[in-house]
Kinemage of the C-alpha trace (Angstrom):
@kinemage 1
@onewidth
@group {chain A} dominant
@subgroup {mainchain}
@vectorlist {calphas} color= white
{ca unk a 1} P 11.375 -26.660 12.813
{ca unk a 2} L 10.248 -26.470 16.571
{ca unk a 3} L 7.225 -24.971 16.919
{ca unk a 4} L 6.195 -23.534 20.073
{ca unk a 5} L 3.365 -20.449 18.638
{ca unk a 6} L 0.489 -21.615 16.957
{ca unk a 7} L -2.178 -19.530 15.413
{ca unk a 8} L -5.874 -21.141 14.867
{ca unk a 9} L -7.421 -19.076 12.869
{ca unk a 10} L -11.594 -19.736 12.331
{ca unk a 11} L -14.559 -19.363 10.176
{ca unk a 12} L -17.035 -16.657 12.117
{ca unk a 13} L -19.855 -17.985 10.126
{ca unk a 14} L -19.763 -21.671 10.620
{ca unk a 15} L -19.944 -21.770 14.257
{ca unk a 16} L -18.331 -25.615 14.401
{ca unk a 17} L -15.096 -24.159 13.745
{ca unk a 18} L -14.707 -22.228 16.960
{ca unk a 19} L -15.714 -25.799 18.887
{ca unk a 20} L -12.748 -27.469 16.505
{ca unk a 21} L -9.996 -24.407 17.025
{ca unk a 22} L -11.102 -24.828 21.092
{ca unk a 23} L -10.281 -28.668 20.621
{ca unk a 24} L -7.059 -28.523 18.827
{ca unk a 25} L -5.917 -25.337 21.107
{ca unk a 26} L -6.421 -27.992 24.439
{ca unk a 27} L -4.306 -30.892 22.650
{ca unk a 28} L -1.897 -27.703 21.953
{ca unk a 29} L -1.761 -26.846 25.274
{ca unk a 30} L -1.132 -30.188 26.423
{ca unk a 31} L 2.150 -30.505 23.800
{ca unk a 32} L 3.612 -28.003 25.149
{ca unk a 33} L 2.505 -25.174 22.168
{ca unk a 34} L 1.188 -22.053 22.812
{ca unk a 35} L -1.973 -21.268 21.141
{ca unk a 36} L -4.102 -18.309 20.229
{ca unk a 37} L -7.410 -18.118 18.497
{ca unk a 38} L -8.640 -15.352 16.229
{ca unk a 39} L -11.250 -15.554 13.649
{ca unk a 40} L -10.056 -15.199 10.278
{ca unk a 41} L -12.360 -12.109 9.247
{ca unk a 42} L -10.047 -10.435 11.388
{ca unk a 43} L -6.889 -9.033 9.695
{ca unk a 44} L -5.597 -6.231 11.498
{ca unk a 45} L -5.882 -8.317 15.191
{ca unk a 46} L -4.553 -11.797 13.662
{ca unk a 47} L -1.628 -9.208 12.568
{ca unk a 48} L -0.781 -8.364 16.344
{ca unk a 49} L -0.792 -11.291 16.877
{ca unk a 50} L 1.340 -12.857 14.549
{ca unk a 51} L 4.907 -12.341 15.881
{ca unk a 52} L 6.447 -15.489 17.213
{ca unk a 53} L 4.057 -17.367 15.865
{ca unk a 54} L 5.852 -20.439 13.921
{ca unk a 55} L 2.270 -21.949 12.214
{ca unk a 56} L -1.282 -21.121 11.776
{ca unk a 57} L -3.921 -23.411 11.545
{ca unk a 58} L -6.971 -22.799 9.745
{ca unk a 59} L -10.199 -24.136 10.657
{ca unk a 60} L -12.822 -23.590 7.515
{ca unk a 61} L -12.358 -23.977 3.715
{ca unk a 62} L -10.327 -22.657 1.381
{ca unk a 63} L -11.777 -18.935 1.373
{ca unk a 64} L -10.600 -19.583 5.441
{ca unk a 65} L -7.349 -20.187 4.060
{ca unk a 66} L -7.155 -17.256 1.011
{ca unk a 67} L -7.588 -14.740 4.023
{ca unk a 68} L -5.100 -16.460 6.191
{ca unk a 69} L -2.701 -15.227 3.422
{ca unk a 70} L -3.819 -12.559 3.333
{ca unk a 71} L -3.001 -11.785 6.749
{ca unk a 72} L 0.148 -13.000 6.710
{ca unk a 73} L 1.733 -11.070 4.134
{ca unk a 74} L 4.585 -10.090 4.332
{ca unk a 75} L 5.765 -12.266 6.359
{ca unk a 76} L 6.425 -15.899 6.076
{ca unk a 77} L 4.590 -17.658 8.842
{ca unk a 78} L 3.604 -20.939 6.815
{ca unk a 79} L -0.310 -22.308 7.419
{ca unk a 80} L -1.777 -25.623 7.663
{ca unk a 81} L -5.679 -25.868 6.829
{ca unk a 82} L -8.124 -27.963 8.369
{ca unk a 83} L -11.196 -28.721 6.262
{ca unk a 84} L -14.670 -28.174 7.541
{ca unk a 85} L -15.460 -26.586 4.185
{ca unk a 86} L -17.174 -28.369 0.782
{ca unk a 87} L -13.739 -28.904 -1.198
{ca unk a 88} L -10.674 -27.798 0.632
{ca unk a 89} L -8.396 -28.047 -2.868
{ca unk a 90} L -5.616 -26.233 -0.317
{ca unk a 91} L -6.292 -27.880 2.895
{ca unk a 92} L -4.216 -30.756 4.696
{ca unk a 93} L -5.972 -32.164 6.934
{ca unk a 94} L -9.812 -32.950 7.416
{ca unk a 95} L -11.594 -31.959 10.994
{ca unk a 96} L -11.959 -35.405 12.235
{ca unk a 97} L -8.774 -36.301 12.262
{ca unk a 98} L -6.961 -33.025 13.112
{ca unk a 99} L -6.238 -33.554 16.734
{ca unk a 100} L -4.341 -37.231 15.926
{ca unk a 101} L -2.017 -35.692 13.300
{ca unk a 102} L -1.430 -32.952 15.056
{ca unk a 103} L 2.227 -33.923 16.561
{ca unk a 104} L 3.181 -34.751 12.772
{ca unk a 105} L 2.861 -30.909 12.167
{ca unk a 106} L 4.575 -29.395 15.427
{ca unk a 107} L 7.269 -32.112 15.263
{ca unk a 108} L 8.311 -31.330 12.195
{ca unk a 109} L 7.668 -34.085 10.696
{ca unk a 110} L 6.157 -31.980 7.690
{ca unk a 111} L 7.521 -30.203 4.090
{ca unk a 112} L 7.015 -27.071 3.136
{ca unk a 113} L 4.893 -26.627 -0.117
{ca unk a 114} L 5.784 -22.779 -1.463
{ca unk a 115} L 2.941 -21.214 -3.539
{ca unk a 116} L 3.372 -18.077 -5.789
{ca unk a 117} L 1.039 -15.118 -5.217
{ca unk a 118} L -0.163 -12.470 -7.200
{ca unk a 119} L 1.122 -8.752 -6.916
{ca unk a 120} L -2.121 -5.912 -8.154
{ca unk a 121} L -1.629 -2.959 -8.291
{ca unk a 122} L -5.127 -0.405 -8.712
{ca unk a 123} L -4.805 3.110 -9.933
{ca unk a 124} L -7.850 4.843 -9.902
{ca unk a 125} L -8.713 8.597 -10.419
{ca unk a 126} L -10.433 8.872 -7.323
{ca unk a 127} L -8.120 7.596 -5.124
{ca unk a 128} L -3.836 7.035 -4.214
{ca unk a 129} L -3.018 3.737 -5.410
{ca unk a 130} L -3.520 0.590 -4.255
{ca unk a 131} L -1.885 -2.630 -3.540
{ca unk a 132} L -3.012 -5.802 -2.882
{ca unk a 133} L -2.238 -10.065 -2.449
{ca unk a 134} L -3.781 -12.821 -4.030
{ca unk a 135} L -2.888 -16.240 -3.382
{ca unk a 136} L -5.810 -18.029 -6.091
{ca unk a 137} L -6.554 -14.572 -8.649
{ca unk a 138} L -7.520 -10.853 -9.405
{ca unk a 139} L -10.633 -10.654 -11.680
{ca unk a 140} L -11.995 -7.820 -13.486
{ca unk a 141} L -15.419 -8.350 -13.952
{ca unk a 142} L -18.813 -6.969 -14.916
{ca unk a 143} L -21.150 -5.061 -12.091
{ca unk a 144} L -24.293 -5.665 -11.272
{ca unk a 145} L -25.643 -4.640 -14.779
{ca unk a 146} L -25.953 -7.733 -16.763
{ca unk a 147} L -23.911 -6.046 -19.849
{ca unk a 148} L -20.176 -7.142 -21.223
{ca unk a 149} L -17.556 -5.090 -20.127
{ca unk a 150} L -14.463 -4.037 -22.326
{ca unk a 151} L -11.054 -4.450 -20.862
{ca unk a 152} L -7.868 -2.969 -23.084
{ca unk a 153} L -4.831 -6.075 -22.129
{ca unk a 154} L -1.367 -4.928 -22.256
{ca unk a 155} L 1.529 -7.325 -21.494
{ca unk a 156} L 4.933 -6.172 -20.796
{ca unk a 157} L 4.000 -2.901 -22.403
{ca unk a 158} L 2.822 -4.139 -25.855
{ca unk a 159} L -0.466 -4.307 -26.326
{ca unk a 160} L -2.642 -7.429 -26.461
{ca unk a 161} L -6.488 -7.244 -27.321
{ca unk a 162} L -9.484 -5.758 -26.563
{ca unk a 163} L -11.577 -8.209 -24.442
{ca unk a 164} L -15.923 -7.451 -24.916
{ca unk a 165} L -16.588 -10.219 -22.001
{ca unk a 166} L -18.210 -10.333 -18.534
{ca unk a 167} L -14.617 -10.690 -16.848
{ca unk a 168} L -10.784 -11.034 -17.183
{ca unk a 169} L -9.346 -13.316 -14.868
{ca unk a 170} L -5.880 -13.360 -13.370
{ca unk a 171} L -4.628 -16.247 -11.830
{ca unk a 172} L -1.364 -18.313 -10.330
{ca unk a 173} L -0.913 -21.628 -10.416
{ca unk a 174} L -2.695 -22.169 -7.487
{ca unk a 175} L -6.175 -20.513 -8.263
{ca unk a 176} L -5.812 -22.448 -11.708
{ca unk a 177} L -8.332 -24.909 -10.444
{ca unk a 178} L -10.774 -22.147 -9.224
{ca unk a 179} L -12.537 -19.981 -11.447
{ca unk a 180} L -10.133 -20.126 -13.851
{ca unk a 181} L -10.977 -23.597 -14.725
{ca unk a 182} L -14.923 -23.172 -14.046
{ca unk a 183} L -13.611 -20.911 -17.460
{ca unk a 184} L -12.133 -23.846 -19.048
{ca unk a 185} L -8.508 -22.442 -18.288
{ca unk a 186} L -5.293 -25.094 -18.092
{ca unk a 187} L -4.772 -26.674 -14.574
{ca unk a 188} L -0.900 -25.706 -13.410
{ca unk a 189} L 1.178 -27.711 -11.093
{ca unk a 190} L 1.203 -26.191 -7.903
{ca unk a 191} L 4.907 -24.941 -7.600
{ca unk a 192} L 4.351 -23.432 -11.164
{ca unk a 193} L 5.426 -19.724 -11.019
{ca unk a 194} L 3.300 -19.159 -14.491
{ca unk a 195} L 0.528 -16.581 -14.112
{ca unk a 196} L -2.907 -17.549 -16.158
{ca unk a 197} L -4.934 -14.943 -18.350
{ca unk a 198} L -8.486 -15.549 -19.605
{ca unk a 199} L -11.204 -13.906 -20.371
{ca unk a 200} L -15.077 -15.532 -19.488
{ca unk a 201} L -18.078 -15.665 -21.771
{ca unk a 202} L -15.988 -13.117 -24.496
{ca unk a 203} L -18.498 -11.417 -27.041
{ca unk a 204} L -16.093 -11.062 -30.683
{ca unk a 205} L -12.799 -11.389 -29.302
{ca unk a 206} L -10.182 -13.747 -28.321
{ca unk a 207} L -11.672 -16.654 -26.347
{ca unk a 208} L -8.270 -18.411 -25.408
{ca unk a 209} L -6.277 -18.793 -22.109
{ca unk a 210} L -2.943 -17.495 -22.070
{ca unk a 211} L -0.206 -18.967 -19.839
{ca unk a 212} L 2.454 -16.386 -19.211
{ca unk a 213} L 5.745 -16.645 -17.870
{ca unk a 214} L 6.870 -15.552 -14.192
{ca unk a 215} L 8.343 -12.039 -15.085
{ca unk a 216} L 5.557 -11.062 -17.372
{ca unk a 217} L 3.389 -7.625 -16.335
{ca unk a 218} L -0.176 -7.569 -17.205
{ca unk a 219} L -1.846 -4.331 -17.613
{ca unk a 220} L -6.014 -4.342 -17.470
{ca unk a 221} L -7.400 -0.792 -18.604
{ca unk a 222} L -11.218 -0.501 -18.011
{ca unk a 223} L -12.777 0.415 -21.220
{ca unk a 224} L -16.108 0.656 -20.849
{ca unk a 225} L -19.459 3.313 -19.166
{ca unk a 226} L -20.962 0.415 -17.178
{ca unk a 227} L -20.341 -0.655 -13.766
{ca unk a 228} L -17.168 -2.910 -12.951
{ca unk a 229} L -15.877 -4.798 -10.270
{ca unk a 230} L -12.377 -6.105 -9.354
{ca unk a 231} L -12.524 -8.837 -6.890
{ca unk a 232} L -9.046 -9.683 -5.558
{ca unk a 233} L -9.346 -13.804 -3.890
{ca unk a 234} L -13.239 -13.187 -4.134
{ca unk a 235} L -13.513 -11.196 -0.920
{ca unk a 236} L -11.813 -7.948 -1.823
{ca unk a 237} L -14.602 -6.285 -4.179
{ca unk a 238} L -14.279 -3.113 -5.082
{ca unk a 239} L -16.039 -0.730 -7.627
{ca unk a 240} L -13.932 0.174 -10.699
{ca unk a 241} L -14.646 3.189 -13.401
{ca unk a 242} L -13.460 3.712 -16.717
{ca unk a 243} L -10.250 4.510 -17.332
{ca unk a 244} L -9.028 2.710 -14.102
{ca unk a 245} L -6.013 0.260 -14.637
{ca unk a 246} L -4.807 -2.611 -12.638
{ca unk a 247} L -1.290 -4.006 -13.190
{ca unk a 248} L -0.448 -7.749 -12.241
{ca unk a 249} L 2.673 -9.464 -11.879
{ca unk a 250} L 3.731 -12.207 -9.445
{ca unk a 251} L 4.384 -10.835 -6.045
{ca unk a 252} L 7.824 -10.946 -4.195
{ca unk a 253} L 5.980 -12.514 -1.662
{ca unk a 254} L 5.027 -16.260 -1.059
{ca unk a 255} L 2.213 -18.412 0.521
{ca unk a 256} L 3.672 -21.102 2.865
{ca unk a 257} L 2.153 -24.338 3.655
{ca unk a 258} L 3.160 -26.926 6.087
{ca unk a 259} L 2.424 -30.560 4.753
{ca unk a 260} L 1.829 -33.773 6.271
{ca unk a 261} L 0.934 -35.550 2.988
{ca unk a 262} L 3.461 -36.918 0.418
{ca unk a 263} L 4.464 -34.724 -2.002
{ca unk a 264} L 3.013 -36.231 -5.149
{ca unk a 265} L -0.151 -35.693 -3.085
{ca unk a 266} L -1.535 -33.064 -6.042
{ca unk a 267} L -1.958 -35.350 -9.156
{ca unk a 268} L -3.116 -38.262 -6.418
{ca unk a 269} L -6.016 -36.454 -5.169
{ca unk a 270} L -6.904 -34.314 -8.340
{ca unk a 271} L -9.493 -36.327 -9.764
{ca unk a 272} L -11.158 -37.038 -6.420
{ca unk a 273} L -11.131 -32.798 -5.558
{ca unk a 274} L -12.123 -32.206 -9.432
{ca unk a 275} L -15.258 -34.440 -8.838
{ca unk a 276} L -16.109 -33.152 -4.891
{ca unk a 277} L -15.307 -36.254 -3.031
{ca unk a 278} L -13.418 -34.289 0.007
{ca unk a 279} L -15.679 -33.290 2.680
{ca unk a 280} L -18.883 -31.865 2.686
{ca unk a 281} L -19.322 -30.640 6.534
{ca unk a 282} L -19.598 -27.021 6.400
{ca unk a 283} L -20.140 -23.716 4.563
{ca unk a 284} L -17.037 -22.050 3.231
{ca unk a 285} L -17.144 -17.741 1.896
């Protein structure tokens, strides 16, 4: 791939990653690449100013990178992120060494590792539907009353349980070792197309992850008179009332990374990102 558009997309709240995205868009320059800058809080601008652009780097953490995707979608401008976060689990590359490898990446001396997102869909009396992306997973959750919520699960139409919990969580293969595994869900292989269901901290009712198959349609039907939340890559949050219903299923889109590494890289560096030993320069939201 020749890349000649790069995106750097940065943290607004750790102000080291504007110095870093000002540093790799000078070695950019000087390769011949055309670079932009835009913070990642930014959606709608990093959107006009997407087309043409053959990579974006991200300069942050992994919440730097979930709204990177976000941004993207739908199209399928692939990302590279550069950790100045605590744990980067999707990140290639850390800060200080960034500007060396950068020729690897817009050489094309890289692989492209394809993640599966998630596809929700909100219906709410109060408001048209609504769609939305997420690359790690959807959780319906208690609000800020400290009481269990109930949550009627449907899969493919049939129904499932009754969940009495503080929240159901939704994930891809990819948010399998976020708060799905704080919730002592399975770890999936990264390419894995199988969606994860779970409840946390269940009250009477089933306690066990599910791992569902790529086609399967999960229906979440708010049950309940106290305050809920769904939170949708844990910076989408918004309030949810009885009766409201979210259907998941994997999205016809993709996340796209470019990758330096080699590709057994996951199971190499799992134990090390399972225990925190990857960077600990920044703050990452």
């Amino acid at each position: 791939m020749n890349i000649k558009k790069v995106g750097l997309l940065y943290h607004p709240m750790v102000g080291t990653t504007l110095d870093k995205a000002k540093e790799l868009e000078s070695s950019l320059v000087m390769q011949g690449v055309s670079p932009w800058i835009c913070s990642a809080w930014e959606k709608e601008e990093i959107q006009a100013l997407l087309e043409g652009t053959d990579l974006l780097l991200t300069i942050g953490g992994d919440g730097t990178i979930l709204r990177a995707v976000q941004a993207v979608i739908p199209h399928s401008t692939p990302i590279t992120g550069i950790n100045q976060g605590k744990l980067g689990f999707l990140t290639e590359l850390d800060a200080s060494e960034a500007v060396k490898k950068l020729p690897l990446l817009i050489t094309g001396k890289s692989w492209i590792d394809q993640r599966s997102i998630l596809q929700a869909e909100l219906i709410s009396a109060n408001h048209e539907p609504r769609v939305f992306h997420a690359l790690n997973d959807v959780i319906v959750a208690r609000g800020e009353i400290a009481r269990i919520i109930r949550v009627d699960i449907a899969i493919d139409s049939q129904p499932l349980a009754t969940y009495k919990t503080d929240a159901v969580i939704t994930a891809t293969a990819t948010g399998s070792t976020g708060y799905a595994l704080a919730a002592r869900g399975p770890i999936l292989h990264p390419q894995s197309h199988d969606l994860l269901l779970l409840p946390v901290a269940p009250h009477l009712s089933p306690s066990y992850p599910l791992v569902l198959p790529e086609n399967a349609v999960i229906l979440l039907r708010l049950n309940t008179y106290h305050p809920a939340t769904l939170s949708v890559d844990g910076h989408i949050n918004l309030p949810l009332s009885d009766g409201d219903t979210v259907t998941i299923k994997r999205s016809p889109h993709f996340a796209r990374f470019f990758r330096i590494r080699s590709e057994d890289w996951f199971y190499r560096s799992l134990e090390d990102k399972l225990k925190g030993k990857q960077g600990d320069s920044g703050r990452e939201s």
